[in-house]
Structure formats: C-alpha cells, structure tokens
C-alpha positions in Angstrom: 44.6 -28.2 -5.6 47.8 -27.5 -4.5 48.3 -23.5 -2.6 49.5 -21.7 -6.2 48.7 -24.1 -8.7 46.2 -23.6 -11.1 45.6 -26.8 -11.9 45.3 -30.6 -10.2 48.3 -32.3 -10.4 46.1 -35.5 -11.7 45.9 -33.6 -14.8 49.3 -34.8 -15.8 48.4 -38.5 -15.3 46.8 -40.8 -17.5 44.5 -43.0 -16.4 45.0 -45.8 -19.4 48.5 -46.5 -19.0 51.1 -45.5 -16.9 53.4 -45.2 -19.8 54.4 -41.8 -21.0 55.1 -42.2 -24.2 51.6 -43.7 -26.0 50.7 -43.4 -29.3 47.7 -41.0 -30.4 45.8 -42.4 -32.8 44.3 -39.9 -35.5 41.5 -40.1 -37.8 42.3 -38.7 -41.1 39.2 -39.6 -43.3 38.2 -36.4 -43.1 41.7 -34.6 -44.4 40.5 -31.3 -43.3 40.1 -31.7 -40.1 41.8 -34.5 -38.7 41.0 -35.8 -35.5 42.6 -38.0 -32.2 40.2 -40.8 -31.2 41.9 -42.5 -29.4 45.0 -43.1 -27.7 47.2 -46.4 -27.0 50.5 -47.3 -25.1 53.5 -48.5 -26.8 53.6 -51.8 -25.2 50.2 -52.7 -26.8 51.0 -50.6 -30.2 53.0 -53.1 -32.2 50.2 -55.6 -31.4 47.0 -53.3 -32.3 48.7 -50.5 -34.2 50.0 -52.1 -36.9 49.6 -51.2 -40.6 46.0 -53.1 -41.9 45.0 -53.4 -38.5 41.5 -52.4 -37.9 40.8 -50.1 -34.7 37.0 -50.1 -33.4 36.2 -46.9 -31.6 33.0 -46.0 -31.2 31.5 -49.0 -32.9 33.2 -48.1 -36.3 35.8 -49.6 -37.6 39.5 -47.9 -38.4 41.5 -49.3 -40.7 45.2 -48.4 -39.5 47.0 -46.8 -42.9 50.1 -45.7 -41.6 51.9 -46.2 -38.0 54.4 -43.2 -37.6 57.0 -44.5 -34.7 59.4 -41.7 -34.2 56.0 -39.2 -33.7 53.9 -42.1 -32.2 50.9 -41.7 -34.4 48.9 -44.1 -35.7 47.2 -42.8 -38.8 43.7 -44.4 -39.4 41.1 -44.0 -41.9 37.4 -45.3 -42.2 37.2 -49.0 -43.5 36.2 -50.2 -46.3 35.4 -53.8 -45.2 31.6 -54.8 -45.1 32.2 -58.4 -44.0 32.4 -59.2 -40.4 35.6 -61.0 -39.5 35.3 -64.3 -38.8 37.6 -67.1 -36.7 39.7 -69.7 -39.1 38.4 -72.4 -36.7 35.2 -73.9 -36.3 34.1 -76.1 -33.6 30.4 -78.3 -33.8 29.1 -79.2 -30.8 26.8 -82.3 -30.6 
C-alpha cells in the first residue's frame, strides 16, 4: 500500500483484460434483483455477446436477450434450450 492510500493500487486493474471499457454482463431472469455474472472485453463482445448467443457461467446456460453498446451491457436471461448443441459436421473414423 502506497504511504496515504487506503487502498492497493491493483484494485484498479483487471486481471481479464487490459481493456477498460468491457462489457458487464447482467442476469435479469430474476427482474427483482438483477445481477452481474460475468464480465467481457469489447474485443471479444461482438463475437460472444451477441443477441441469441448463449453465455455458460457457472455451468448454466445464458441466453443473451439484449446487448446494450452505448452502456456496455449485455442483458442475459436463463435458457430455454434443453438440447445440447451439436457440430454441423460429422466425421467416422474407421
């Protein structure tokens, strides 16, 4: 700690990215009490971010309803999907 500061100046950094302007990504399922799970930088947002993507934190999947650029939100609520995804390829080995 630096002689008057009350706090470490790591604080400010982020560890993820070394962007300053990421993208928080909310979960508003619950609409009473919305929450950030995650967080994402802009680079990657367009990408991951998108509207119908699906987000996995915490082993759930996020479907991405609404990506707010000007605030850099990305809104996402529980999904509905029950399938696993799987690839449009197929290879047979033999």
């Amino acid at each position: 700690m630096v002689l008057g500061q009350r706090t470490l100046p790591a604080e400010s950094v982020s560890l993820r990215s070394a962007a300053s302007d990421n993208f928080v990504i909310v979960d508003w399922t619950d609409t009473g009490a919305p929450r950030v799970i995650g967080e994402m930088d802009r680079y990657a947002a367009p990408a991951y971010l998108h509207e119908d993507a699906i987000y996995i934190h915490g082993g759930q999947q996020h479907q991405v309803e609404k990506l707010d650029w000007d605030g850099k939100k990305a809104y996402v609520g529980g999904s509905t999907s029950t399938t696993t995804p799987t690839p449009s390829w197929r290879s047979t080995f033999k």
